[in-house]
DSSP file (Angstrom, degrees, kcal/mol; ACC not computed):
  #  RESIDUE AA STRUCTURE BP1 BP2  ACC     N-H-->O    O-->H-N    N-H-->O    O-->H-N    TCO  KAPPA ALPHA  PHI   PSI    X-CA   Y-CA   Z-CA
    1    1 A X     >        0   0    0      0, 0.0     4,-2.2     0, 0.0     5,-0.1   0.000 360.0 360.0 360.0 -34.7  -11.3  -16.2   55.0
    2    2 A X  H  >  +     0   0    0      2,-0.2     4,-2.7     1,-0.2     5,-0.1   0.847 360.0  60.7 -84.6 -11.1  -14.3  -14.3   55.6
    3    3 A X  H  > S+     0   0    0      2,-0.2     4,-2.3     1,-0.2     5,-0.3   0.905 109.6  54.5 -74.9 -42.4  -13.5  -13.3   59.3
    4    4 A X  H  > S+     0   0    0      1,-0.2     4,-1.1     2,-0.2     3,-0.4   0.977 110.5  42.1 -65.3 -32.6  -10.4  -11.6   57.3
    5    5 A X  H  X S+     0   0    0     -4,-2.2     4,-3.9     1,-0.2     3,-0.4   0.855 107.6  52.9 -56.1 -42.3  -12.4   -9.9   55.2
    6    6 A X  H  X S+     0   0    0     -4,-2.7     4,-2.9     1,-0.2    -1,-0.2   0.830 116.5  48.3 -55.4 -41.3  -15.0   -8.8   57.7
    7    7 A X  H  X S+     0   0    0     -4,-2.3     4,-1.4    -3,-0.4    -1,-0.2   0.645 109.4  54.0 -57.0 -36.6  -11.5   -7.3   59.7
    8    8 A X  H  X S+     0   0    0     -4,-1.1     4,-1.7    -3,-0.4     3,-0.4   0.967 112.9  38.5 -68.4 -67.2  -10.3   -5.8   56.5
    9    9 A X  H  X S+     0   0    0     -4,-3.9     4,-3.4     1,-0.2     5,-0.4   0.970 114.3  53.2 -57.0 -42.1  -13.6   -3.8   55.8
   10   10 A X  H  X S+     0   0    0     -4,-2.9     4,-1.5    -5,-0.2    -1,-0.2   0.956 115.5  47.2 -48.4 -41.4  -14.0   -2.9   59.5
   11   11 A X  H  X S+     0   0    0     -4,-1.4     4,-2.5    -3,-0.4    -2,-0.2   0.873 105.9  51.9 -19.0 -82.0  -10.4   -1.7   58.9
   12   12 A X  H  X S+     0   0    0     -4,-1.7     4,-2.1     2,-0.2    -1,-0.2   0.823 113.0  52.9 -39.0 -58.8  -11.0    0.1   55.9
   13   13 A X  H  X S+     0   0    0     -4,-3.4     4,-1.1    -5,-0.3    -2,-0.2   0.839 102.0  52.2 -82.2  -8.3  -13.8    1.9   57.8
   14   14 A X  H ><>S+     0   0    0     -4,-1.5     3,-1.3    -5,-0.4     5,-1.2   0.926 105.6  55.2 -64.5 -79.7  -12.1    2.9   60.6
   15   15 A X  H ><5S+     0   0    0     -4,-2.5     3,-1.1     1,-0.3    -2,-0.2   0.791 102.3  59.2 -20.3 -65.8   -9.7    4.5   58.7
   16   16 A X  H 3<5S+     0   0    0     -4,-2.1    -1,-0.3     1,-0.2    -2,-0.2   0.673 102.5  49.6  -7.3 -62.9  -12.3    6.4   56.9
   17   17 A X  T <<5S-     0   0    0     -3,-1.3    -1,-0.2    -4,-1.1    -2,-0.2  -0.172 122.0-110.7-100.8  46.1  -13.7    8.1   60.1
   18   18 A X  T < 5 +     0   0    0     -3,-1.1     2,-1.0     1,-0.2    -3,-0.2   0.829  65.6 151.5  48.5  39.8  -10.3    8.8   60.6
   19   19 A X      < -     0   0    0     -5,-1.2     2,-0.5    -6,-0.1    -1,-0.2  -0.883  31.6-150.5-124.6 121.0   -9.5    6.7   63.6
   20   20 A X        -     0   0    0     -2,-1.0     3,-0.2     1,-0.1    -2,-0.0  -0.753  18.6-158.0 -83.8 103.7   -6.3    5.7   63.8
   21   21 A X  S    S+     0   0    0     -2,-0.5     2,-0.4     1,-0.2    -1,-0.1   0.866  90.0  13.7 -66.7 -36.4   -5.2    2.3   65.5
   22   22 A X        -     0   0    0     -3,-0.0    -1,-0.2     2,-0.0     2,-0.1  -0.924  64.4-158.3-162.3 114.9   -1.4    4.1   66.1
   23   23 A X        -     0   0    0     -2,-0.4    -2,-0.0    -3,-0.2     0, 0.0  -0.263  10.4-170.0 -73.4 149.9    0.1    7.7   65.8
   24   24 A X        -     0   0    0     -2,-0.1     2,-0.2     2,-0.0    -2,-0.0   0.009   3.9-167.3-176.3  93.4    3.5    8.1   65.3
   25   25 A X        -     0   0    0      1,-0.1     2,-0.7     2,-0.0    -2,-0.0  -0.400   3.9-161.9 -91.3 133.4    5.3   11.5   65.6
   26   26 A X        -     0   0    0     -2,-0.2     2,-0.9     3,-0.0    -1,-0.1  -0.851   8.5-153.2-115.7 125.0    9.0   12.1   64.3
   27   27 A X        -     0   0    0     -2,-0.7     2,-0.1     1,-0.0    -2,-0.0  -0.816  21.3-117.8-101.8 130.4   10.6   14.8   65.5
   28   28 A X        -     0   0    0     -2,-0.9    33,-0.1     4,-0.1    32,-0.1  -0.255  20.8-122.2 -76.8 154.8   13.1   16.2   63.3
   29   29 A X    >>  -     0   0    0     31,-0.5     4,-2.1     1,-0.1     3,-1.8  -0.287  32.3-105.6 -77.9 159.9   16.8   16.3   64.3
   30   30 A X  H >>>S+     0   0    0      1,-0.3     4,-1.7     2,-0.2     5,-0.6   0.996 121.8  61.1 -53.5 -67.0   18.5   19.8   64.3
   31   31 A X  H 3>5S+     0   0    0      1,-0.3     4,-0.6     2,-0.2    -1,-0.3   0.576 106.6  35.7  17.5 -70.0   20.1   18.6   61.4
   32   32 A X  H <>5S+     0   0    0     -3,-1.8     4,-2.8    28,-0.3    -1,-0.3   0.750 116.6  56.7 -89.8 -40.5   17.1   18.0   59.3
   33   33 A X  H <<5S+     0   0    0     -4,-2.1     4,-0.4    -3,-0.5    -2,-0.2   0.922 109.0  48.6 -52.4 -48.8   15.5   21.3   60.9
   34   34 A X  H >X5S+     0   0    0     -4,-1.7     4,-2.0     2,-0.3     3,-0.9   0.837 108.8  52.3 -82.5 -57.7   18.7   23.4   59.7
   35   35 A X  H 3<XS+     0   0    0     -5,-0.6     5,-0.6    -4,-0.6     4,-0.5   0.955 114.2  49.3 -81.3 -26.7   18.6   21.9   55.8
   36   36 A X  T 3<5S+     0   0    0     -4,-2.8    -1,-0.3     2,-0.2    -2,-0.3   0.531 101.2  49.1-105.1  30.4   15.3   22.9   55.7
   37   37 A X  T <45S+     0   0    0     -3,-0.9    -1,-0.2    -4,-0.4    -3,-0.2   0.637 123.1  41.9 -94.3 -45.8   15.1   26.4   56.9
   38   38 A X  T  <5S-     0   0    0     -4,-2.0    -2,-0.2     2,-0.1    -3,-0.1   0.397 104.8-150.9 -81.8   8.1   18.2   26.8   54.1
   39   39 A X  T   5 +     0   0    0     -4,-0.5     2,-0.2    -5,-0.2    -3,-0.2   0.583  41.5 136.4  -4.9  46.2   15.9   24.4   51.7
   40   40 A X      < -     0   0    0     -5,-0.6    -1,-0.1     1,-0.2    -2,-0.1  -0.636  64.0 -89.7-100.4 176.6   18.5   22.8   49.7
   41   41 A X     >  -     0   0    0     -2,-0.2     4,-0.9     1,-0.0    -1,-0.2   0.219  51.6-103.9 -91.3 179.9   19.0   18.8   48.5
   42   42 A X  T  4 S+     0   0    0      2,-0.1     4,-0.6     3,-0.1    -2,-0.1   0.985 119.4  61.1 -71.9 -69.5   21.2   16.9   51.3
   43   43 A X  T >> S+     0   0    0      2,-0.2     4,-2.8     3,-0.2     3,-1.2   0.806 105.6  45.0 -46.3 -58.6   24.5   17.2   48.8
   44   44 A X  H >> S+     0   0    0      1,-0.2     3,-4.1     2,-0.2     2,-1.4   0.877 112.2  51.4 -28.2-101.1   24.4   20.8   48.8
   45   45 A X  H 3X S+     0   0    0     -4,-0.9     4,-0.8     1,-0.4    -1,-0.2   0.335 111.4  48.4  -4.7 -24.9   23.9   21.1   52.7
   46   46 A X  H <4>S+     0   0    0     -2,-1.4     5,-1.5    -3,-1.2     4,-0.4   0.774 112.1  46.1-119.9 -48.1   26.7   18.9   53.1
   47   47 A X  H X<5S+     0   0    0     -3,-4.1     3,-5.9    -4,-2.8    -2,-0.2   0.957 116.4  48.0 -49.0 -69.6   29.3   21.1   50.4
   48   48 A X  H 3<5S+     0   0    0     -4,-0.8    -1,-0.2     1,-0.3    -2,-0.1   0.804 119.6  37.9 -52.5 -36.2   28.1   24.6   52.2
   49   49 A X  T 3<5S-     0   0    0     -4,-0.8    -1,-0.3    -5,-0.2    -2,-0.2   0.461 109.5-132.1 -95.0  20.5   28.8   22.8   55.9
   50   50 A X  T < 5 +     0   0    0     -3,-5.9     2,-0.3    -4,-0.4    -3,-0.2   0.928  69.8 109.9  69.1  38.5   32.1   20.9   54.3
   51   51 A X  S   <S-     0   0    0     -5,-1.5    -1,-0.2    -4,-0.2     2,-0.1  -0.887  73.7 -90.2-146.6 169.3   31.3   17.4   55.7
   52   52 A X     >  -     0   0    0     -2,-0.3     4,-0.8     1,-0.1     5,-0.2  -0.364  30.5-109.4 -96.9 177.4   30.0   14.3   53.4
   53   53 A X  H >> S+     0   0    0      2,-0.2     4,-1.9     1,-0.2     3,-0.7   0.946 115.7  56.0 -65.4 -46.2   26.6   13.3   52.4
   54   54 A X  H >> S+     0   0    0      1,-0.2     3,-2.0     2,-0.2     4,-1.7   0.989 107.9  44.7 -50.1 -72.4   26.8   10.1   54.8
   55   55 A X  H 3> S+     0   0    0      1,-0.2     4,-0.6     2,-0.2    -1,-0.2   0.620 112.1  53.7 -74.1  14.6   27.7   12.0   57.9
   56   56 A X  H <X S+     0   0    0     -4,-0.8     4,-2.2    -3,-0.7    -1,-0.2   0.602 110.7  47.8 -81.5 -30.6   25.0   14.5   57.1
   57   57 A X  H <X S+     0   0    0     -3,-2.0     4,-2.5    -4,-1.9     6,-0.3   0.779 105.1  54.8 -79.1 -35.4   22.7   11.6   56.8
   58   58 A X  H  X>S+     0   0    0     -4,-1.7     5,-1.9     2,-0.2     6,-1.0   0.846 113.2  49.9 -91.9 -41.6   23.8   10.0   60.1
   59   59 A X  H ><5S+     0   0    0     -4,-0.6     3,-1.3    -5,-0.4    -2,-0.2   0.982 107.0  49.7 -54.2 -66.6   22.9   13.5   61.5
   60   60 A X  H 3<5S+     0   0    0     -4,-2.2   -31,-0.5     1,-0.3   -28,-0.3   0.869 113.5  44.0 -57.0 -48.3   19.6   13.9   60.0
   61   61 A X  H 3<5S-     0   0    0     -4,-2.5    -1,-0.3   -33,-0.1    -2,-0.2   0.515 111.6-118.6 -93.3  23.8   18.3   10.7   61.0
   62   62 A X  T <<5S+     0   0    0     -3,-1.3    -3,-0.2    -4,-0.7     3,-0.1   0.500  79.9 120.5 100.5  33.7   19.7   11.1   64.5
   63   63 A X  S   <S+     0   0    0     -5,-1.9    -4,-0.2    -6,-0.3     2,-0.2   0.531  84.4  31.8 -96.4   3.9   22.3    7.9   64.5
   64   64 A X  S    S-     0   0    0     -6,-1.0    -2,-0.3    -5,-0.1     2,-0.3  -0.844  75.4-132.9-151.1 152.9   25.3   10.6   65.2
   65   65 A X        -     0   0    0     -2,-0.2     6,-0.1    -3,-0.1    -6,-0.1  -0.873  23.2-120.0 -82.0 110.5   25.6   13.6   66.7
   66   66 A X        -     0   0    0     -2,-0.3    -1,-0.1     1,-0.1   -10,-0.0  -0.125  36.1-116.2 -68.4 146.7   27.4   16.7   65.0
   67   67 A X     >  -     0   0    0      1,-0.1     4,-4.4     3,-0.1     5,-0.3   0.001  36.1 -84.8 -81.4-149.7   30.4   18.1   66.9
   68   68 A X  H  > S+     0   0    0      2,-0.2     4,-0.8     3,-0.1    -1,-0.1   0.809 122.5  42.2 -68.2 -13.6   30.8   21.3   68.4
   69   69 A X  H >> S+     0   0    0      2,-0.2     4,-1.4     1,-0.1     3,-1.4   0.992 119.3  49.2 -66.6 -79.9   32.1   23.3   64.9
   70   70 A X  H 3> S+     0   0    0      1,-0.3     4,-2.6     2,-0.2     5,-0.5   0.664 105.7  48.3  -7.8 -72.9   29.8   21.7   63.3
   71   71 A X  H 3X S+     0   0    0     -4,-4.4     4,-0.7     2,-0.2    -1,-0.3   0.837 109.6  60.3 -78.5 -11.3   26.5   22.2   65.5
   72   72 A X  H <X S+     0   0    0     -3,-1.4     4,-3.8    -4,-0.8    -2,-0.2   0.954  95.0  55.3 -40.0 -82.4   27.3   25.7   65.6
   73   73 A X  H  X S+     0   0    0     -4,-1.4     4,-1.4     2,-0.2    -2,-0.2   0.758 108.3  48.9 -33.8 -42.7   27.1   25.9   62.2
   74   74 A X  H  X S+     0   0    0     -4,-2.6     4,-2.0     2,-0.2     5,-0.3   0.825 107.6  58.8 -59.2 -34.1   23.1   24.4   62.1
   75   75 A X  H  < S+     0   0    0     -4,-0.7     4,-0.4    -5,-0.5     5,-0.3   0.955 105.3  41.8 -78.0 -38.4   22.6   26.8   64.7
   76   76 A X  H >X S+     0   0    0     -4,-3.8     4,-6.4     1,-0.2     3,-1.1   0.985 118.4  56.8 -45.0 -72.1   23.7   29.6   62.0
   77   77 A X  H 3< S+     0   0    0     -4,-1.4    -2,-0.2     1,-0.3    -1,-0.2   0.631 109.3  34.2  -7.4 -64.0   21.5   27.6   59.5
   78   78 A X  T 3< S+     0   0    0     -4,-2.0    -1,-0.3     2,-0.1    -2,-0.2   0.334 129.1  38.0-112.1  15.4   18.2   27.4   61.0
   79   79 A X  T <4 S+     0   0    0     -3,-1.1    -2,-0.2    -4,-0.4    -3,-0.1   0.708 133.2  28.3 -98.2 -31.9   18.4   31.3   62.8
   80   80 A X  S >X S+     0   0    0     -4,-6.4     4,-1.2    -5,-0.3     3,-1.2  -0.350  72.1 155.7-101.1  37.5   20.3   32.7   59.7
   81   81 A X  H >> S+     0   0    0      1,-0.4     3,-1.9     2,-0.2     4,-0.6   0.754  77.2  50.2 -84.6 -61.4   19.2   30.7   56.8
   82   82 A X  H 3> S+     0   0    0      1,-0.3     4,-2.9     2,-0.3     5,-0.4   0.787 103.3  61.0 -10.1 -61.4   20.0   33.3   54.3
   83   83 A X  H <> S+     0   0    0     -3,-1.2     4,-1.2     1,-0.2    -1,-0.3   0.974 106.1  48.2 -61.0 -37.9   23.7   33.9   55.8
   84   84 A X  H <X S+     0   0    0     -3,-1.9     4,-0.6    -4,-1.2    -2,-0.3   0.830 109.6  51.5 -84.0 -18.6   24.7   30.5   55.0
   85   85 A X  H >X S+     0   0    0     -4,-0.6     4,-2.1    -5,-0.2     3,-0.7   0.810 109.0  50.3 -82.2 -46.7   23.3   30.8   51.7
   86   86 A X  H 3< S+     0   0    0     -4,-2.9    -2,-0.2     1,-0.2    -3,-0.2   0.799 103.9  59.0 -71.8 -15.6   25.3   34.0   50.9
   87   87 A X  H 3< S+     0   0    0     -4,-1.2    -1,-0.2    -5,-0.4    -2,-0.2   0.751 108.2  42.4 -72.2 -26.1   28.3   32.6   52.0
   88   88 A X  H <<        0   0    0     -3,-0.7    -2,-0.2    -4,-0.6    -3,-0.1   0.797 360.0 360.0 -78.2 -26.7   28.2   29.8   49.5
   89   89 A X     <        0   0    0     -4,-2.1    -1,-0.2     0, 0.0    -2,-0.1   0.287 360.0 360.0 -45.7 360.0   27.0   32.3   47.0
């Protein structure tokens, strides 16, 4: 028990001076990039591009791929954000 403890606090001080035992950098999917350039909830995002909250979700964390209509549209989205918003308007 005390070797965990001794492990914990070494732990706990590490942490501290900012050293990190493992990094881990998510890059977001166009997807994700796209709803938040327009910055509205996922349900919105998914009315304005006419698709459900699920496959919007399967997009955003990157377990499907939008088709070609479709990835157009994000592309509108995160260049234009403002055009997609005034169309829903």
């Amino acid at each position: 028990m005390e070797q965990f403890q001794n492990d914990l606090l070494e732990s706990v001080r590490q942490m501290k001076a900012g050293k990190a035992a493992r990094t881990t950098v998510v890059t977001p999917t166009a997807a994700a990039e796209a709803r938040a350039k327009v910055g509205v909830p996922q349900i919105a995002f998914a009315a304005m591009l006419g698709v459900s909250v699920r496959t919007l979700q399967e997009w955003e964390q990157g377990r499907r791929e939008p088709s070609g209509a479709a990835r157009s549209l994000l592309r509108i989205a995160q260049t234009h954000p403002q055009a997609l918003r005034e169309l829903m308007a």
